[in-house]
C-alpha positions in Angstrom: 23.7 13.1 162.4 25.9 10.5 160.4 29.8 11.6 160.8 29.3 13.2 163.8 31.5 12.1 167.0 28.6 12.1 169.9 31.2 12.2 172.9 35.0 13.5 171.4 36.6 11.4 175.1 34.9 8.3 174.0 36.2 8.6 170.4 39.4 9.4 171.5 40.1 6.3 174.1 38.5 4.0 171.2 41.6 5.4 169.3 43.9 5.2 171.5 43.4 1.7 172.0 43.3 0.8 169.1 46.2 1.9 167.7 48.4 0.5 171.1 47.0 -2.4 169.9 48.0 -2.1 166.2 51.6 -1.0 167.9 51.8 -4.2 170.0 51.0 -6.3 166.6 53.5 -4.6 164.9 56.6 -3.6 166.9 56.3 -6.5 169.5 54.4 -9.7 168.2 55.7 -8.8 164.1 51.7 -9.5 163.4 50.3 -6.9 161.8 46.8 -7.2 160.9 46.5 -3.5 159.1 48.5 -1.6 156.5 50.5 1.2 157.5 48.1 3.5 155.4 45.2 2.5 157.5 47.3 3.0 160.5 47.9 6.8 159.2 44.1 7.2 158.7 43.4 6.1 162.7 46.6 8.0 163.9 45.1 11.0 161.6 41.9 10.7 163.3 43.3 11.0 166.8 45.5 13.9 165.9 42.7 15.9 164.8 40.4 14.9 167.8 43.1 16.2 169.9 43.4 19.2 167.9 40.2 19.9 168.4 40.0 19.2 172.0 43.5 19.6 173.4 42.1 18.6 177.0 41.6 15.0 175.5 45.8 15.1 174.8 47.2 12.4 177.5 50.9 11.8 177.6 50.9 8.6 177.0 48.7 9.3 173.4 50.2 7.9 170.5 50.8 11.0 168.9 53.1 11.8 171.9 55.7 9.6 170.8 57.7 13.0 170.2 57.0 15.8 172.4 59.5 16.9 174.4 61.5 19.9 173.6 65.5 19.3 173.4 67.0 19.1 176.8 70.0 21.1 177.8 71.7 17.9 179.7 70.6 14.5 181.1 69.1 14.6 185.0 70.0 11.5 187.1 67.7 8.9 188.0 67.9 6.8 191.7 67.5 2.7 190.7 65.2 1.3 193.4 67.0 -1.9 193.1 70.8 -1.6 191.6 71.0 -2.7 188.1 74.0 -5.3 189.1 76.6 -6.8 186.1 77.1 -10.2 185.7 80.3 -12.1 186.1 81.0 -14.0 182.9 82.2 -17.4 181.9 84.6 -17.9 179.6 84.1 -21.5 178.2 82.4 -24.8 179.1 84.3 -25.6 181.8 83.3 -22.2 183.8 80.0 -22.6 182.7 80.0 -26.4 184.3 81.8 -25.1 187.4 78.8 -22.5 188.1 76.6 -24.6 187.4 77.9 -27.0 190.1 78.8 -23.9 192.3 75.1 -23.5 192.4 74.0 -27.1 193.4 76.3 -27.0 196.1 75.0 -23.4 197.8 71.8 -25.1 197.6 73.0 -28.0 198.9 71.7 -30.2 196.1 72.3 -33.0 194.0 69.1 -32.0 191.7 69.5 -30.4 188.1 69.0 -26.8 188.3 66.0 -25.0 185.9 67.5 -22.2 184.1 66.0 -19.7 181.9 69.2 -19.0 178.8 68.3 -16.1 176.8 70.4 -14.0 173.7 72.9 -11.8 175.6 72.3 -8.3 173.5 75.5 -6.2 173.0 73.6 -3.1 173.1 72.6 -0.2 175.7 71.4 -1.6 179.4 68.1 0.9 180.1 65.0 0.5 183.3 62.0 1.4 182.5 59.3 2.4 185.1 55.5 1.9 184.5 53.5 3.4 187.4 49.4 2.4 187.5 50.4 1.6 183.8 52.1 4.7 182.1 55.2 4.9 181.0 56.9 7.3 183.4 60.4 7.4 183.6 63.2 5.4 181.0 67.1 6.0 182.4 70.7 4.6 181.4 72.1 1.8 183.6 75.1 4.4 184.4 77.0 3.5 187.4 74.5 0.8 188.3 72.9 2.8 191.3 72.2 6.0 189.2 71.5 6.6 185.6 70.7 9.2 183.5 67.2 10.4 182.6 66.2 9.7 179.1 62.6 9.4 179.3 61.6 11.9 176.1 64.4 9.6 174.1 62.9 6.2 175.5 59.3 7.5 174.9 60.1 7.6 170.9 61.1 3.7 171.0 58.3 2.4 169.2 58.4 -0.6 170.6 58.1 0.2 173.9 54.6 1.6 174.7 53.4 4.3 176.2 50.7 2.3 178.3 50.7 -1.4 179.6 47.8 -3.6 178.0 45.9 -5.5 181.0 46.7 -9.2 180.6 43.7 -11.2 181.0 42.3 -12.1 184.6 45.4 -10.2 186.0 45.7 -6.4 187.5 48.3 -4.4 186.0 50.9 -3.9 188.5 51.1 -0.2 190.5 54.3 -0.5 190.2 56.5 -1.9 187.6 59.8 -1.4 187.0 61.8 -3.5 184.2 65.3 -3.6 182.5 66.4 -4.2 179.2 68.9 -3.6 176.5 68.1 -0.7 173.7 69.8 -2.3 170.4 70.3 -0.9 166.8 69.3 -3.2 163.7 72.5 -4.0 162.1 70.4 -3.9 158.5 69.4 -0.1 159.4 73.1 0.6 161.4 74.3 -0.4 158.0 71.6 1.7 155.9 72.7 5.2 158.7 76.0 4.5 158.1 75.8 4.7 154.4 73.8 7.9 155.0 76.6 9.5 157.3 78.9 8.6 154.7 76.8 10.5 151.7 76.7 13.2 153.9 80.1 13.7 154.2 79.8 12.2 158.4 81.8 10.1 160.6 79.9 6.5 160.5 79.4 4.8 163.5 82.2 1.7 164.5 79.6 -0.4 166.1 75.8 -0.7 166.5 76.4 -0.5 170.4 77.7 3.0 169.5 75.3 3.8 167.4 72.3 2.7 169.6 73.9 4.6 172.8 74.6 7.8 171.1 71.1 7.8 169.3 69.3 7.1 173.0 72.0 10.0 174.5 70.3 12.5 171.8 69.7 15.8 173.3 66.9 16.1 171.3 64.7 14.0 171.1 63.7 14.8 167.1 67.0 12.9 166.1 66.3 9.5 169.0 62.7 9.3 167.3 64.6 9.6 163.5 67.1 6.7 164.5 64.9 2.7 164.4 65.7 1.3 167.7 64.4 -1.3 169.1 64.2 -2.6 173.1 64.0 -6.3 174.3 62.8 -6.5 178.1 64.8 -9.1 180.1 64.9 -8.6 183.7 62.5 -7.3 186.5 63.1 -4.1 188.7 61.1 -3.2 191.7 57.7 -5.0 191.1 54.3 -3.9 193.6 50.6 -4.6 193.0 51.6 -8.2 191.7 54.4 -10.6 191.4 55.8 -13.2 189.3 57.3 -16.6 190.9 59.9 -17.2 188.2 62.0 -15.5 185.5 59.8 -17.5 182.5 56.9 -16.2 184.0 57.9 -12.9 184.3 59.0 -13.1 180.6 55.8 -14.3 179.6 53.9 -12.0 181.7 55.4 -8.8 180.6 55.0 -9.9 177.2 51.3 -10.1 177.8 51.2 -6.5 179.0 53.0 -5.4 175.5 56.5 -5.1 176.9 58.6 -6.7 173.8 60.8 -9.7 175.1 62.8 -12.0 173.2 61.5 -14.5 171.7 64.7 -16.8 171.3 64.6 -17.0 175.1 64.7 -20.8 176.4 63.8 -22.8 179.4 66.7 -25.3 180.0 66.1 -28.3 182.6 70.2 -28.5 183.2 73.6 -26.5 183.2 74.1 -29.0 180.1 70.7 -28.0 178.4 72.4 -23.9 178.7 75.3 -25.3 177.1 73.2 -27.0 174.2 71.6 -23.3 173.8 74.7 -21.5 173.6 76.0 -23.9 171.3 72.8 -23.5 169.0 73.1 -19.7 169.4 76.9 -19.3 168.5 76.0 -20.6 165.2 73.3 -18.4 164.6 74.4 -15.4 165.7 75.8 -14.5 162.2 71.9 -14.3 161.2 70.4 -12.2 164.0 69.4 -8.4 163.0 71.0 -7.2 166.4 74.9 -7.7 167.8 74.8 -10.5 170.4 78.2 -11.4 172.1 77.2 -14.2 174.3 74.6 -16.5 176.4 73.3 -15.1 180.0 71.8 -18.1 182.3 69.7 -17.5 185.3 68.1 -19.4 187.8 64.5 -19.5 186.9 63.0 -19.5 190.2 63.0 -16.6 192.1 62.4 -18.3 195.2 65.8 -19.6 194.4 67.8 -16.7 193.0 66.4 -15.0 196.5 68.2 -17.8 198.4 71.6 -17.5 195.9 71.4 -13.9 196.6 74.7 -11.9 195.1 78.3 -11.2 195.8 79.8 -7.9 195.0 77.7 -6.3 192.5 77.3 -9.4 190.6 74.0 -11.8 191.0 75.0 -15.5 192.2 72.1 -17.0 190.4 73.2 -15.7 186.6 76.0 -16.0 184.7 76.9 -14.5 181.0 79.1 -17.2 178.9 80.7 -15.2 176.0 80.8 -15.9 172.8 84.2 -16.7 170.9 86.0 -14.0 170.8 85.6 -11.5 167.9 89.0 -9.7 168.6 92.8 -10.7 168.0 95.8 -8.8 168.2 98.2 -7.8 165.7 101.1 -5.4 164.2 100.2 -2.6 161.7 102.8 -2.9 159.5 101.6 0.4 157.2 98.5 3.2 157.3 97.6 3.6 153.4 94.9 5.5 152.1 92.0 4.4 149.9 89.9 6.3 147.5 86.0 5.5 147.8 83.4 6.1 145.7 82.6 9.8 145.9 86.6 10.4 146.0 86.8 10.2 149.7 89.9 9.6 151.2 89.8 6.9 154.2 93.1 5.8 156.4 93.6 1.6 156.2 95.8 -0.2 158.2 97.4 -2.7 156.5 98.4 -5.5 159.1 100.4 -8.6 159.4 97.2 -10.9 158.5 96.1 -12.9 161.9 93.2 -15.4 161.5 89.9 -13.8 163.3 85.8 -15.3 163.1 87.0 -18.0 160.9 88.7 -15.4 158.5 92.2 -14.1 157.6 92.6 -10.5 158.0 95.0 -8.3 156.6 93.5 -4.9 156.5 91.1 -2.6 159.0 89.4 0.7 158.6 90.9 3.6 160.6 87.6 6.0 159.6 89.2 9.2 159.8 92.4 10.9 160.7 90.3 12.1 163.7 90.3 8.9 164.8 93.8 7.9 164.1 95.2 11.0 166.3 92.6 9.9 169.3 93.5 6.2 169.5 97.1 7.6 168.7 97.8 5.0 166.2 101.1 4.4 164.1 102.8 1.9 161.9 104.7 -0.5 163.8 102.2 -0.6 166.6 100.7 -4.1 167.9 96.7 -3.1 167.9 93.7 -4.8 169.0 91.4 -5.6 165.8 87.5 -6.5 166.2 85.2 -7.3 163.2 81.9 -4.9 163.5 78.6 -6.9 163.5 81.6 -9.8 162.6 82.2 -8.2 159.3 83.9 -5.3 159.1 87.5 -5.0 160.6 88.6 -2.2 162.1 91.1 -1.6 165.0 89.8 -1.3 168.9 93.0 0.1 170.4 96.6 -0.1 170.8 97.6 -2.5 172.8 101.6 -2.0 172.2 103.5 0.9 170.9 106.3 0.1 168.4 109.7 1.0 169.1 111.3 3.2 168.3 107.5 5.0 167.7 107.0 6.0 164.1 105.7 9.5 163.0 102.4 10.6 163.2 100.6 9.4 159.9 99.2 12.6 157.7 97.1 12.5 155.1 98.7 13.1 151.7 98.5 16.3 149.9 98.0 14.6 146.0 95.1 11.4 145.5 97.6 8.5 145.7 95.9 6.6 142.9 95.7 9.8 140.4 97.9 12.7 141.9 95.4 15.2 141.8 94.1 17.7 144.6 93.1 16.9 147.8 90.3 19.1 149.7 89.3 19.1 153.0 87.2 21.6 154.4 87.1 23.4 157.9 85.7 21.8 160.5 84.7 18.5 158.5 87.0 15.0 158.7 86.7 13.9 155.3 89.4 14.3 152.8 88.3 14.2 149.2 89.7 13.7 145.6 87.9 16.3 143.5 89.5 14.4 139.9 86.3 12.9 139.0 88.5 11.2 136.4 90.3 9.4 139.3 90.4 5.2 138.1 88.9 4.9 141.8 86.1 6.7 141.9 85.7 6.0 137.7 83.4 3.0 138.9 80.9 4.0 140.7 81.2 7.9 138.9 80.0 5.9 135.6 77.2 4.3 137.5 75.8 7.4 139.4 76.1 9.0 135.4 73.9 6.2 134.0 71.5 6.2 136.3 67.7 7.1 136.4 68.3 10.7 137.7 71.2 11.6 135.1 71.9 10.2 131.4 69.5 7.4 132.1 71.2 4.7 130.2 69.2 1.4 130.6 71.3 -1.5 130.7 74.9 -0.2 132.0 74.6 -2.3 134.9 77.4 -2.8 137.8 78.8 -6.1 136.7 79.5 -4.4 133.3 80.4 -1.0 134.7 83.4 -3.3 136.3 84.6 -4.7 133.3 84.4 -1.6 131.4 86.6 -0.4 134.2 88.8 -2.9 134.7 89.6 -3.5 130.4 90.4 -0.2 130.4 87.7 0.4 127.7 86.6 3.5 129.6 88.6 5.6 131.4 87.0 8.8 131.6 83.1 9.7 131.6 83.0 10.6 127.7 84.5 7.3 126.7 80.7 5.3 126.9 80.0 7.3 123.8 83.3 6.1 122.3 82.4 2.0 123.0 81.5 -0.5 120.0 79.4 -2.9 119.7 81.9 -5.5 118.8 83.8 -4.1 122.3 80.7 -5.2 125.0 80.1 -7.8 122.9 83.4 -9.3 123.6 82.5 -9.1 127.4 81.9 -11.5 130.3 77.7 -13.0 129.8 77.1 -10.5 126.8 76.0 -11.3 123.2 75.6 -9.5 119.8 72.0 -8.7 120.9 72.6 -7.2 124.3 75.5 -5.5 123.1 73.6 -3.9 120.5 70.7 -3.1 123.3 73.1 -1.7 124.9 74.7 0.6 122.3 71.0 2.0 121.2 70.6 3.2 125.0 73.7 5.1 124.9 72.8 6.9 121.6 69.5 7.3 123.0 70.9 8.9 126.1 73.1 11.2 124.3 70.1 13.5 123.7 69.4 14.7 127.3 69.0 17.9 129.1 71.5 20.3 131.1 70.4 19.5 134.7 71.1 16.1 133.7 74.5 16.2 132.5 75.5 18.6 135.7 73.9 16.3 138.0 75.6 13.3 136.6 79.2 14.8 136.9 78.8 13.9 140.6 80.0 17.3 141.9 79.8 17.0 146.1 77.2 18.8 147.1 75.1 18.6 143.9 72.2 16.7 143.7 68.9 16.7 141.1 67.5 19.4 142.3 70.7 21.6 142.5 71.7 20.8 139.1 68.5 21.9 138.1 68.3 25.3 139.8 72.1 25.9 138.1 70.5 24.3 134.9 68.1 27.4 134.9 70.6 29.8 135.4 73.3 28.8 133.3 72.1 27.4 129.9 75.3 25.8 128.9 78.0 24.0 130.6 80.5 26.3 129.1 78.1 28.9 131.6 78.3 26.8 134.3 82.7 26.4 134.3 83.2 29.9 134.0 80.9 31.0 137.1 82.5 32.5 139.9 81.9 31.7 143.4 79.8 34.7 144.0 77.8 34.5 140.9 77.0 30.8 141.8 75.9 32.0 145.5 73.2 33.9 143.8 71.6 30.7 142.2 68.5 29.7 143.9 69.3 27.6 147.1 72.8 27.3 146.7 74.8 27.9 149.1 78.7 28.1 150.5 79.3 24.7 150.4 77.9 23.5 147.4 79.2 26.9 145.7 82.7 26.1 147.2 82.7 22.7 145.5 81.3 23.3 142.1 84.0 26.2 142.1 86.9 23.6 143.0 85.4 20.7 140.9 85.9 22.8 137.7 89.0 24.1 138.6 90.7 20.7 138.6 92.4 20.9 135.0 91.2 17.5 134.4 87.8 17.5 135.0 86.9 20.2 132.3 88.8 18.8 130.0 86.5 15.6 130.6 83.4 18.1 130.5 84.5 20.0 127.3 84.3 16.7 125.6 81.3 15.6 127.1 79.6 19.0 125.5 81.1 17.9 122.2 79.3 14.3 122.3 76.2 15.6 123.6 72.9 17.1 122.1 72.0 19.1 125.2 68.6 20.4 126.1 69.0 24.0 128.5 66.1 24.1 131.3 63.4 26.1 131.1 62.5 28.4 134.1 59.2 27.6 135.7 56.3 30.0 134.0 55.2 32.6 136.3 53.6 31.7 139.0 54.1 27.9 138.6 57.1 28.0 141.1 54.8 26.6 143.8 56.7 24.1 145.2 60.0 26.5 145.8 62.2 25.0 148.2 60.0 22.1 149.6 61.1 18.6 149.5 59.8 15.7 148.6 60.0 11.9 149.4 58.2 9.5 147.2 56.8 6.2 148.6 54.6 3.4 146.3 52.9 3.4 143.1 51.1 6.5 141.7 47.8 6.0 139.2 48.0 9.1 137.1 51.9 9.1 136.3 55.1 7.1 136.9 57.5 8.1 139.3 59.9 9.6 137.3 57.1 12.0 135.9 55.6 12.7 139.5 59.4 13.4 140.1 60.1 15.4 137.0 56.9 17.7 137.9 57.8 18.3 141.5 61.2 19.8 140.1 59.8 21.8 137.4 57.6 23.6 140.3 60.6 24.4 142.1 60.5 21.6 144.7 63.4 19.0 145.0 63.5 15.2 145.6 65.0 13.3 148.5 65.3 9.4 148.9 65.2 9.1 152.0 62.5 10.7 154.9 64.1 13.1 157.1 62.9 16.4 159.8 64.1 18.0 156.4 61.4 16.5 154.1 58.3 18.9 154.0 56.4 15.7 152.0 55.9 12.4 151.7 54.0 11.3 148.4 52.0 7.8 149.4 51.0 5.5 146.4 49.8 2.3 146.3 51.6 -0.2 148.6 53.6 2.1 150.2 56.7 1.0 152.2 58.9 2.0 155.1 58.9 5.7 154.5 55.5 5.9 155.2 56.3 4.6 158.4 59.5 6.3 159.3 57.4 10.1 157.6 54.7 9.1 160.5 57.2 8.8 163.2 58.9 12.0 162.4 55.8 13.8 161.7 56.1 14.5 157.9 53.5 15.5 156.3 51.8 12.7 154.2 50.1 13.4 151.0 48.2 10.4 149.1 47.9 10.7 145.2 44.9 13.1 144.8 46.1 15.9 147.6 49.7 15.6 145.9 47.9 16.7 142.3 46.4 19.4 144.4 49.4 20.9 145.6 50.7 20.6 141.7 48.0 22.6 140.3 48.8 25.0 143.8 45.4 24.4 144.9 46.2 23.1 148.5 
């Protein structure tokens, strides 16, 4: 009968296969030859054959990628071989001199073949593949033993699960491999912005990043982070054998392992130089942090003869990069005020010339992190540029005398002299003046935008000028502006200006989860201002509620009942409000009919293009069922809505396991028929 799966093990292995293979396209070779949609449909297929018959589950499945419960601490893993460190050269003339060190233990006078590849500043890992499956992954840790971080390393979607079979070649029995687990800098970039919306310490450094994702405990949070692997060395290797280090490259790569593919064969010492050379410049445009070269002997013949001394491998050398570091004296710690009003320690330093670019200022992050590296003004500190872009100080590496005074963080905002918060048991300090000139910027922005007032057209490069002319200082002064005022702007005209001025007017006729949700209250998103929306019908409501009555709002809980609390408190900011209600034709929210509350408390992430309604519609409908809107897929989100050409969300929904709905299921759940 048509549809029917005549043997479920055959099915499954057809599967499996196939979707390795899609994996090895992807994640390895950057070749996909399916969308990620029809890679859902397969990976849905397995997980429902496996359902069905759990004796058809392997562990080295697809749909394994996170299985492991969390772990209570790391166990230690033996290395068959030691994972040795290399000695380093520091410029061309060390590079020349082991170059010729090398010609003269071999006693000759012929150029030596090396193998130069992209020295990765990221976390050194083995992994062992026994008769093909994945079955450990440690931490290079001392070099003899590491620590055990197989259910992290199994969730590394690069690295598979099981080796393909190269053509006319057995997979090895044994095969053991080291490499070096990186973080994108493009998605270390996108985290950190998320740790910093979220009120979290950001990472200093992708290496940091990458080694405390793979160090997870559980394994949930390693599978949520994107890292990625490139395979560079050989462990112990049984059941074949590779004569050089290209080979071994290329034969690794064949059996899915991902490898990198800036890797080089150079005929001479002067060829490595060429490469490094070629790669210094173009390290600035790699996705990963890379801080140097590494040469090695391509023949293994020869790098058996080389042999080592101390822990370090004769036959391979790493030649650094230019440094990214200088030293310097902090002359001051200041404070500046970000976007959402929080509060973040700056060393202001006597400007020293670092990566082809005068510094004169480095983050500090935290006051956390002040008191650990113990740093004060008058202090000489080591700086370093993060991924080469952002300063921020390594160390001290001399403490002033006499010592200054512990830096504190000030009481009052230092641009407007309003309170200061800082909860127990978080780092961040915040401003809670939402009328502060530093966070007026990007407050007028988030108020504009899609999710709050709407107003097409207020853009960032006019937000600035607005800002910066002193033509709005406070939130209610957009409905004060004139056309002859924007007009009179940088790259505007009579006709924009005027575009401009209808969206405003336009805008002023809103509703009351709007308005709440863009006064950028911490803590408040869309669908929190719309549950307070539906229980307070006026913002006149809403500024008188006291912290118990706004506990007993739907969903709301300490923190964000805390902060609405001390937001309206701050004299200034409902003065700015009570104006606002005076400008604004205000809509109150009605409370879902009875019975139409069916998507209380899930939430939802929205991924391509719908057929049946826009996205703000599809958005607008999930709230007024109760549900709430996220923007970007977490182990929080219950959903993930897939349109038409959908993007990475899709992706990271079916790494994490979120559930996917595609257009007509996602109606279904609407009408609360699913």
């Amino acid at each position: 009968m048509a549809g029917i799966v005549e043997s479920p093990g055959k099915e499954a292995e057809r599967l499996r296969e196939q979707l390795d293979r899609h994996n090895y396209l992807y994640y390895v070779l950057d070749q996909p030859e399916i969308t990620d949609a029809e890679y859902d449909r397969l990976l849905r297929q397995l997980e429902a054959l496996e359902a069905a018959h759990p004796e058809l589950r392997t562990p080295d499945s697809p749909t394994q990628r996170v299985g492991a419960a969390p772990s209570e601490k790391f166990g230690a893993v033996a290395h068959r071989r030691p994972m040795l460190s290399l000695a380093n050269a520091m410029d061309a003339e060390e590079m020349a001199e082991f170059d010729a060190r090398i010609k003269r233990f071999l006693k000759s006078d012929e150029e030596i073949e090396y193998v130069a590849e992209v020295k990765l500043d990221g976390l050194a890992v083995e992994l062992v593949y026994e008769d093909g499956r994945l079955a450990t992954g440690s931490t290079r840790g001392d070099g003899v033993n590491g620590e055990d971080v197989t259910a992290n390393i199994r969730t590394i979607r690069s690295v598979p699960l099981k080796l393909i079979k190269p053509p006319h070649q057995a997979l090895p029995k044994l095969l053991e491999v080291r490499g070096e687990v990186i973080f994108p800098r493009r998605a270390f970039d996108r985290l950190n912005a998320e740790r910093i919306r979220a009120d979290e310490a950001p990472f200093a450094n992708p290496r940091n990043a990458a080694a405390g994702s793979l160090r997870q405990l559980d394994p949930k949070v390693t599978a949520s982070r994107p890292l990625d692997i490139f395979v560079h060395s050989p462990g112990l290797i049984e059941g074949t054998g590779f004569d050089s280090q290209w080979e071994f490259l290329q034969g690794v790569r064949q059996m899915g392992l991902k490898v990198n593919p800036l890797s080089r064969i150079c005929a001479s010492g002067a060829a490595v130089l060429e490469y490094w050379n070629e790669m210094s410049e173009k390290r600035h445009e790699l996705d990963y942090e890379a801080d140097g070269v590494v040469a090695k002997v391509n023949s293994f013949a020869l790098q058996e003869r080389l042999g080592e001394v101390s822990r370090s491998p004769r036959w391979a050398v790493a030649y650094k990069f230019k440094a990214q570091q200088a030293e310097t004296k902090v002359r001051a710690i200041e404070v500046q005020v970000g976007r959402i009003g929080s509060l973040t320690p700056v060393a202001k330093l006597e400007p020293v010339a670092l990566a082809g670019v005068t510094i004169s200022n480095a983050s500090l992050h935290n006051l956390d992190e002040i008191r650990r590296k113990d740093i004060r003004a008058g202090d000489t500190a080591l700086i370093e540029r993060a991924g080469d872009v952002i300063p921020y100080v390594v160390r001290v590496t001399k403490k002033g005398h006499p010592r200054a005074d512990e830096f504190q963080m000030p009481r009052h905002c230092p641009e407007c002299g309003g309170a200061i918060v800082h909860e127990e048991g978080e780092v961040a300090y915040f401003c809670v003046n939402a009328n502060c000139p530093a966070r007026m910027r990007e407050s007028i922005r988030h108020f504009a935008s899609k999710t709050a007032l709407d107003i097409d057209g207020l853009g960032d490069k006019l937000v600035a000028q607005l800002v910066e002319r002193g033509l709005v200082k406070e939130l209610d002064d957009i409905f004060r502006l004139t056309a002859e005022q924007i007009a009179g702007l940088e790259r505007m005209a009579d006709k924009s200006a005027a575009n401009l001025i209808a969206a405003i007017e336009r805008s002023r006729h809103t509703t009351l989860d709007r308005v709440i949700n863009g006064l950028g209250i911490r803590h408040v998103g869309e669908h929190t201002a719309r549950q307070l929306a539906i229980r307070f019908r006026t913002l006149g409501e809403l500024m008188k509620a006291g912290e118990e009555e706004l506990l007993s709002v739907r969903d709301i809980g300490e923190e964000a009942a805390r902060s609405i609390r001390e937001y309206f408190d701050e004299p200034r900011n409902r003065r700015a409000v009570e104006r606002l209600a005076e400008l604004l034709d205000v809509a109150p929210v009605a409370e879902p009919a009875e019975g139409r509350d069916v998507l209380r408390g899930k939430a939802f992430v929205l991924t391509g293009g719908l057929e049946t309604m826009t996205r703000d519609e599809a958005e607008r409908r999930i709230l007024s069922a109760g549900g709430r809107i996220s923007a970007a897929v977490s182990r929080k989100t219950d959903f993930v809505v897939a349109g038409a050409d959908p993007g990475s969300k899709l992706r990271k929904a079916e790494q994490l396991g979120v559930k996917v709905l595609d257009e007509r299921d996602f109606l279904k759940l609407l009408e609360g028929e699913a």
